[in-house]
C-alpha positions in Angstrom: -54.4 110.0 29.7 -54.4 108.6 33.5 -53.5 105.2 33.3 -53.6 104.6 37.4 -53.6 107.4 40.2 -52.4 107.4 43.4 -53.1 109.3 46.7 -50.9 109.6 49.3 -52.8 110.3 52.5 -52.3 110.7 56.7 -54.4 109.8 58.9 -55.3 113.6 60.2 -57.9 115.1 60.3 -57.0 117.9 57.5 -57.0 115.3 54.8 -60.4 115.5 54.5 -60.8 118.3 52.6 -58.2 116.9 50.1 -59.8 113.3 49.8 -63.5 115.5 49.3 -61.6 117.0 46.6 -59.7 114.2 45.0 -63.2 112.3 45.1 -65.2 114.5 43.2 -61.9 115.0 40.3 -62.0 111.0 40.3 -65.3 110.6 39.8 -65.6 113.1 37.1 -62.2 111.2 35.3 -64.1 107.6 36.4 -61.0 106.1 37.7 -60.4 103.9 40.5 -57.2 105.1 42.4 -54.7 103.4 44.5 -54.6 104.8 48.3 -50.8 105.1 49.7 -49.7 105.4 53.3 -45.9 105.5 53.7 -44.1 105.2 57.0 -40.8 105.4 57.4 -39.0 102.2 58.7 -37.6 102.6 61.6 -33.5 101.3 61.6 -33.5 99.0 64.7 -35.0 95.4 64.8 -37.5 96.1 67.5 -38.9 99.0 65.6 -39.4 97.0 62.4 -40.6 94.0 64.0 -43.4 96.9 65.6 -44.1 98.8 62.4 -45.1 95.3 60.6 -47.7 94.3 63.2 -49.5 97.8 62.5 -49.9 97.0 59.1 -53.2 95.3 59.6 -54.9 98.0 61.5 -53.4 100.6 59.1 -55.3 99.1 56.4 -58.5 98.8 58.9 -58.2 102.7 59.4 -57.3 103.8 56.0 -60.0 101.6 54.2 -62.8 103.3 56.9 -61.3 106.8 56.5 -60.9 107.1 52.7 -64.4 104.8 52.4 -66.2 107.8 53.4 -65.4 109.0 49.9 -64.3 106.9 48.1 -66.8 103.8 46.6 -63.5 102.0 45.0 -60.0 102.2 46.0 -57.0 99.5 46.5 -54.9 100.3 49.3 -51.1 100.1 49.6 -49.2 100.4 52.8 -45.0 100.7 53.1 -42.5 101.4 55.7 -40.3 102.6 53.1 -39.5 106.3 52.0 -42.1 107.5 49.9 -39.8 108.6 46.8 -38.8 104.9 46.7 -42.4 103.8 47.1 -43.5 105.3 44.5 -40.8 105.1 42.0 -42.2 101.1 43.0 -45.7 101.6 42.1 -44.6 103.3 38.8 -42.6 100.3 37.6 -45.3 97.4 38.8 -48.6 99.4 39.5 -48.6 101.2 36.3 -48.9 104.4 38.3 -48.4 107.5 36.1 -50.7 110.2 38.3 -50.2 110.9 42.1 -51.9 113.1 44.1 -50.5 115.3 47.1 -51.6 117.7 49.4 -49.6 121.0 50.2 -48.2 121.6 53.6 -45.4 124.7 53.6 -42.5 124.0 55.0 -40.9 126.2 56.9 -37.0 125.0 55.8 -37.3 122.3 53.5 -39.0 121.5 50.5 -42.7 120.0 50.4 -43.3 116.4 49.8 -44.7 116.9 46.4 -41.3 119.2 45.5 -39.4 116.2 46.7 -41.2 113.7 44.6 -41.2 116.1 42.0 -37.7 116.3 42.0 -36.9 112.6 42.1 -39.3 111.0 39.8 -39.4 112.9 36.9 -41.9 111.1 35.1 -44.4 111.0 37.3 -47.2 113.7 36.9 -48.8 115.2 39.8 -52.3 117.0 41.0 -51.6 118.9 44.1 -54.2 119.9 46.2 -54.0 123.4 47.9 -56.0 123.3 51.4 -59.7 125.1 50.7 -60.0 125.1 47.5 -63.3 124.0 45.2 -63.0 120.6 43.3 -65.0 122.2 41.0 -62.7 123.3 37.8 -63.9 126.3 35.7 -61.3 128.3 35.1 -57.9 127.0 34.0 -54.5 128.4 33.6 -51.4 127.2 31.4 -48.2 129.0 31.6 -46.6 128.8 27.9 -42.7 129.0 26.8 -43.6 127.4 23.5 -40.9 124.4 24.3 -42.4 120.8 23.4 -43.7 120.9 26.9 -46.2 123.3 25.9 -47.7 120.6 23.7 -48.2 118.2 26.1 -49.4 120.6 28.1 -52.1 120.8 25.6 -52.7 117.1 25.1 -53.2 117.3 29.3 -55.8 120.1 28.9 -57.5 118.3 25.1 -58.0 115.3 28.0 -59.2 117.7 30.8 -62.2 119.0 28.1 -63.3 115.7 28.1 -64.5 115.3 31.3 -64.8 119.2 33.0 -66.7 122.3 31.2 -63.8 124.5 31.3 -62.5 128.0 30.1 -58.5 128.2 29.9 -56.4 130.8 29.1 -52.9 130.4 27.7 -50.2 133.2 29.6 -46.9 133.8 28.5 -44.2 136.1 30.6 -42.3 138.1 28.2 -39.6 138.9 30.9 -39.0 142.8 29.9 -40.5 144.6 33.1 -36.3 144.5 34.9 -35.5 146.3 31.9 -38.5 149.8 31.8 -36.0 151.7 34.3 -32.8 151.1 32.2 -34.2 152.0 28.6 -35.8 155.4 27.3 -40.1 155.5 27.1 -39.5 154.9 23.8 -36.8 152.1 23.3 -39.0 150.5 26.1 -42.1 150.4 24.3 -40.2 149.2 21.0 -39.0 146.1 23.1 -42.5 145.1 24.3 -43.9 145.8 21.0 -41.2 143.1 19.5 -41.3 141.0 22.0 -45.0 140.6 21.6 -44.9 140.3 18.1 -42.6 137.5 18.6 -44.8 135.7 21.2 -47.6 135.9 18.7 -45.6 134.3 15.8 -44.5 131.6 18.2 -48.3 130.9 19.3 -49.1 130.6 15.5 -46.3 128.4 14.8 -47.1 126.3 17.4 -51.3 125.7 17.0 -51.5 127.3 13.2 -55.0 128.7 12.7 -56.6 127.9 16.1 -58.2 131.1 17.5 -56.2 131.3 21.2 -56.1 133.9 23.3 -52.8 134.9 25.1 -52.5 136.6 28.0 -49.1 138.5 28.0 -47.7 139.6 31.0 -44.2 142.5 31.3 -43.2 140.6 34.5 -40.3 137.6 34.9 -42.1 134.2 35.2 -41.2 134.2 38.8 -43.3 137.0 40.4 -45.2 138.1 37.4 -46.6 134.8 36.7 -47.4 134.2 40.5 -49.2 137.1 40.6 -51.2 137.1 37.7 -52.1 133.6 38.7 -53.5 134.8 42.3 -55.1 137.9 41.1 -57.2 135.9 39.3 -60.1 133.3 39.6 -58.2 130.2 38.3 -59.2 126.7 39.8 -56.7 125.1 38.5 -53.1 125.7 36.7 -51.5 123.1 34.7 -47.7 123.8 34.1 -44.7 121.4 33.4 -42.0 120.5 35.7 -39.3 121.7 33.5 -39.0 124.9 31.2 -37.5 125.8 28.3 -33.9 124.7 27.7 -34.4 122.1 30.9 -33.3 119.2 29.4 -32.8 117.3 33.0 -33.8 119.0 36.2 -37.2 120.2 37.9 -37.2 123.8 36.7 -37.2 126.4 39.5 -40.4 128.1 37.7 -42.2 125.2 38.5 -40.6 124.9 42.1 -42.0 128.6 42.5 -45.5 128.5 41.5 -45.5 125.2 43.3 -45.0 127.0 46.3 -46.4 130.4 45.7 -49.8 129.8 44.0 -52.8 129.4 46.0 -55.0 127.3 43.5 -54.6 123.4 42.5 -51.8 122.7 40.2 -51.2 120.0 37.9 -47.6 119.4 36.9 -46.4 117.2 33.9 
């Protein structure tokens, strides 16, 4: 199901918790991934000229960094933006897997909601700072969209190599809506709206015996919230929703941001 990962790295000090991570999730898939480090090229002559004579010690201090967890590895270094980069090593690497570490940003998007948003084939395992490498627990947000399906090819792959439990949650989007009807019409709504989600889940995996977690709340807030409140190591969502025929959806830019556990994103 992973043809080739990639990690992007720095050289700080914080990535070691995220290449301690990524190590043990490799070893566990038993692939050998490709390490990135992208620097920006600099516009003027004299800076280019600069930035290609510390290509040779950048691979020196990546290949003793990441070999302190790493056994195998093949390292890449660029001076080009890292969307363009890796749109590259897509097309002539065969890489179909990258993964990121979270940093907030206060008034811009994160790298991996930027790649996200540019390469929209690519999927991605991004790494939230502290968190266990070790995946019991697994969440997948369902709209029942052909998405959900490879959602569950991903997670059929994932079962091959982790012991996990996973739960299937679908937001049924009603909650806006309990101070504007009676007690009554209210609870005649949720009832039909979770008969319906039940008819879809049948419909969708016929006779296999799944539990689904049904939650009042939009998939905004409700969705983060049930996430964090509970002891996932992992959620596995796609990048666009139902009815997104194009775009990153902004459900998956949300829990990107908002969720404190690991997060795959197809």
């Amino acid at each position: 199901m992973i043809k080739m990962p990639l990690i992007y790295i720095s050289l700080e000090e914080e990535e070691k918790g995220f290449l301690e991570y990524v190590s043990t999730i490799l070893k566990k898939l038993n692939l050998t991934p490709l390490i990135l480090y992208s620097k920006t090229l600099l516009s003027d002559p004299i800076g280019y000229i600069t930035q290609r004579q510390e290509e040779h010690s950048l691979y020196q201090q990546i290949n003793k960094f990441v070999g302190n967890y790493l056994d195998k590895f093949e390292t890449y270094v660029s001076f080009e933006g890292i969307e363009k980069v890796v749109d590259k090593l897509m097309c002539d690497h065969g890489v179909d897997m990258a993964f990121f570490r979270y940093k907030k940003q206060l008034f811009s998007k994160s790298l991996p909601e930027k790649v996200m948003s540019s390469l929209q084939e690519l999927k991605m395992w991004i790494y939230k700072d502290g968190c266990s490498p070790e995946i019991t627990n697994l969440c997948i947000p369902v709209d029942f969209s052909e998405r959900t399906l490879k959602q569950w090819n991903f997670l059929e792959y994932l079962k091959e190599h982790f012991s996990l439990n996973f739960r299937l949650v679908y937001a049924l989007n009603v909650a806006r809506l309990k101070n504007k009807l009676s007690s009554e019409e209210y609870q005649k709504l949720l009832k039909d709206k979770r008969d319906e989600a039940m008819h879809l889940l049948k419909e969708m995996f016929g006779d296999k015996q799944l539990e689904l977690e049904l939650i009042e709340e939009d998939p905004y807030n409700g969705l983060s919230k049930h996430i964090n409140s509970g002891d996932y190591s992992l959620l596995l969502i796609s990048k666009r929703g139902k009815g997104m025929a194009k775009f990153v959806g902004s459900v998956s830019q949300h829990l990107t941001r908002t969720v404190r556990c690991p997060l795959i994103v197809l």
